[in-house]
C-alpha positions as CSV (number, residue, x, y, z in Angstrom):
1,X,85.8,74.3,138.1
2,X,86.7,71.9,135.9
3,X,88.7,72.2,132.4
4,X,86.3,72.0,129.6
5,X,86.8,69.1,127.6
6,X,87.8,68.4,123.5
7,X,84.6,69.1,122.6
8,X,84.4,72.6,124.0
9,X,87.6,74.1,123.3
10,X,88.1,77.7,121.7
11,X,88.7,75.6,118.0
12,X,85.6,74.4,118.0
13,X,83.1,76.5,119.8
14,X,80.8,78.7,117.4
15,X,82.5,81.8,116.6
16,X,79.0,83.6,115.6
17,X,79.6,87.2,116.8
18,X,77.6,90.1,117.3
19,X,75.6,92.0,114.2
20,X,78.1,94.9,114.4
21,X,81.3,93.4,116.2
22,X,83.2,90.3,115.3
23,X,86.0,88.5,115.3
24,X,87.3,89.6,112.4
25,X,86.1,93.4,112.5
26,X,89.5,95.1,114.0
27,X,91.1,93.3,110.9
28,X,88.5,94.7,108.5
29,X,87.8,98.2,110.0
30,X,91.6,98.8,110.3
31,X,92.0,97.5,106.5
32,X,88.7,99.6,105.5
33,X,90.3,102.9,107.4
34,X,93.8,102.6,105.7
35,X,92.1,102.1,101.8
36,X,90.1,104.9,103.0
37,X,92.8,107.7,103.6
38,X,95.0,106.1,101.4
39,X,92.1,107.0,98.5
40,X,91.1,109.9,99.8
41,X,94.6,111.4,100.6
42,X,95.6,110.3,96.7
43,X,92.6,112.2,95.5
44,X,93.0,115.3,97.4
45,X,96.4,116.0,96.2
46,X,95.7,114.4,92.6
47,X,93.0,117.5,92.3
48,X,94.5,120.2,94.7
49,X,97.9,119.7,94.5
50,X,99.0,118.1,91.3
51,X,96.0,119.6,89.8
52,X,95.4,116.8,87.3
53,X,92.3,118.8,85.5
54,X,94.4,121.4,84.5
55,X,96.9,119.6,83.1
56,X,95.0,117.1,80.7
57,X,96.3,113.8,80.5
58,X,99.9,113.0,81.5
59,X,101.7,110.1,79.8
60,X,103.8,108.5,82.7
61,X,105.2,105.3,80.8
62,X,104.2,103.8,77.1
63,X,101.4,102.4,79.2
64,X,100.1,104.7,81.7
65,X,98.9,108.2,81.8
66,X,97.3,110.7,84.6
67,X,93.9,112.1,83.2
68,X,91.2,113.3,85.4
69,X,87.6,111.9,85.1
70,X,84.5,112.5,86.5
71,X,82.5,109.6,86.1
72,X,78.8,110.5,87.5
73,X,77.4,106.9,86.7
74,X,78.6,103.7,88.2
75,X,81.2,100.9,87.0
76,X,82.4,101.6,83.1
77,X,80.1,105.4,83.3
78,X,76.8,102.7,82.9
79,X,73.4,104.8,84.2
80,X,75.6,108.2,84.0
81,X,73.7,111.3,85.4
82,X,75.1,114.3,86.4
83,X,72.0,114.9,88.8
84,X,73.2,115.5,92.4
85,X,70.2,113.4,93.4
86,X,71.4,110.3,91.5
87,X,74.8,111.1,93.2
88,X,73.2,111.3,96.7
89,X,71.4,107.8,95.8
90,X,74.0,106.2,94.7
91,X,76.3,107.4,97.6
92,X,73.7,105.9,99.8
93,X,73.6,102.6,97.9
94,X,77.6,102.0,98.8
95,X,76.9,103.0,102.4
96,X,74.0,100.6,102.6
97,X,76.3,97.6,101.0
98,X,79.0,98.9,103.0
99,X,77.2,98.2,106.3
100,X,75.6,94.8,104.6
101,X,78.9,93.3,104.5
102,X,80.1,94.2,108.1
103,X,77.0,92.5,109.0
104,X,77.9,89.8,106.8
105,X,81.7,89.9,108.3
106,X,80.6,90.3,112.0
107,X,78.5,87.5,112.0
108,X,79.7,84.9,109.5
109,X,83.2,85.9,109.0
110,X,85.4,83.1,108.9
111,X,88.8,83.8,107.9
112,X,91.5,86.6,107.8
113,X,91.1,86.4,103.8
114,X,87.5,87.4,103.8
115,X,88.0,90.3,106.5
116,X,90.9,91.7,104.1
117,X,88.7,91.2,101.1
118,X,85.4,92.9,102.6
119,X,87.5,95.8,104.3
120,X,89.1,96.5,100.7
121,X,85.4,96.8,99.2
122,X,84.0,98.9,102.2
123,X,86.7,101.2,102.0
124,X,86.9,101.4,98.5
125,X,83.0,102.1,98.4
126,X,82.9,104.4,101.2
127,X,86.0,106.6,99.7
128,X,84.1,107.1,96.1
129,X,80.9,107.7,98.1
130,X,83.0,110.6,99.2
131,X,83.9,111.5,95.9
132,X,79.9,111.4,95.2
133,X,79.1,113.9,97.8
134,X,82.4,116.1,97.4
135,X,82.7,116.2,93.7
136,X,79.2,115.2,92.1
137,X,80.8,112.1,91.0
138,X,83.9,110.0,91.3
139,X,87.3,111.2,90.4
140,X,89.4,108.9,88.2
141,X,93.1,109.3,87.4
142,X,95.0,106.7,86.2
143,X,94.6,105.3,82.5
144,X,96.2,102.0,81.8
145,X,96.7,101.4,78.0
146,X,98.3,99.3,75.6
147,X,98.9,98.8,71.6
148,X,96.3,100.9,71.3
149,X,93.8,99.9,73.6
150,X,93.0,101.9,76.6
151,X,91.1,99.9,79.2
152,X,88.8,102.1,81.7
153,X,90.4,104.9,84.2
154,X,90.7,104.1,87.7
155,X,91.4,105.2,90.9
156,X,93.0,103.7,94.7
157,X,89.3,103.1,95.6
158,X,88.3,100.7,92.3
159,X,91.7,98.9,92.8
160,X,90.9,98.4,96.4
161,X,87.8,96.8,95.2
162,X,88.7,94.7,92.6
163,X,91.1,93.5,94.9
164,X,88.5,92.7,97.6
165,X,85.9,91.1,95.4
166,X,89.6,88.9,94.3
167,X,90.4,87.7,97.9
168,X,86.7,86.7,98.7
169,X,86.4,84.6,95.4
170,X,90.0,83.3,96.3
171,X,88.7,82.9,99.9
172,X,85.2,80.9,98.8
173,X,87.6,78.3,96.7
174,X,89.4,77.3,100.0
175,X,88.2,74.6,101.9
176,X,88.2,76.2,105.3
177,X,90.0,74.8,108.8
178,X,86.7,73.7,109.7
179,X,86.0,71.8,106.8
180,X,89.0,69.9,106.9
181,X,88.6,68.7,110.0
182,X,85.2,67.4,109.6
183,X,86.9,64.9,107.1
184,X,89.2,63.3,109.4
């Protein structure tokens, strides 16, 4: 057996991998599991625990307060419903994208970047899906504000996201390995 030559070597071969497995998926699904508990574990003791409902909003520093939220639409309470339907539907709508972006990761995922980014959206999606199911909508706490404005309330999961959809913007405006070496 012979050793394979410069053209064939791991840097170069195709890393296409399967339509649920990929390179990058261990990174991702262990990224997507931590955001996960991390949200959900928040949000239990947030509600259970602390009991955030009872005690109306909390003003933590001149710019942040504990409230609790339900918001039974999506992003900014747009298309709110309080119908456990439109929860069901839309908790199947972040399972669906969830799954279209491991596809998306397992098969065209080309750095560590993207598979932080996408496991920070997944698990951010799947953990208010959750909330969708649990508490017929999601459950906000935290309330960022400043000379009198008060920007929307949040929770682990939207940060998470945000974060993601950061890292693969970030990710898409750098030239990748592969790239670079096509020019030299």
């Amino acid at each position: 057996m012979s050793p394979p030559d410069a053209a064939t070597t791991d840097a170069t071969a195709p890393r296409a991998g399967g339509w649920l497995w990929g390179e990058y998926a261990p990174l991702a699904g262990g990224v997507a599991l931590i955001t996960l508990i991390l949200d959900q574990a928040n949000k239990l003791w947030m509600i259970l625990v602390y009991a955030i409902e009872d005690r109306g909003r909390v003003a933590v520093t001149p710019f942040l307060d504990f409230v609790y939220v339900l918001n039974t639409g999506v992003s900014y309470s747009m298309f709110d419903s309080e119908s456990y339907s439109w929860q069901l539907g839309l908790a199947a709508f972040a399972v669906i994208a969830s799954l279209a972006m491991w596809i998306w990761l397992c098969r065209a995922g080309e750095s560590r970047l993207m598979a932080w980014g996408l496991g920070l959206i997944i698990g951010g999606a799947i953990g208010n899906a959750i909330d969708r199911l649990w508490l017929g909508g999601v459950a906000d706490f935290y309330s960022l504000h400043a000379f009198g404005f008060y920007w929307y309330v949040f929770n682990i999961a939207d940060v998470a996201i945000v974060a993601g959809v950061v890292a693969l913007l970030y990710d898409s405006f750098i030239p990748s390995r592969k790239d670079a070496a096509k020019t030299s």
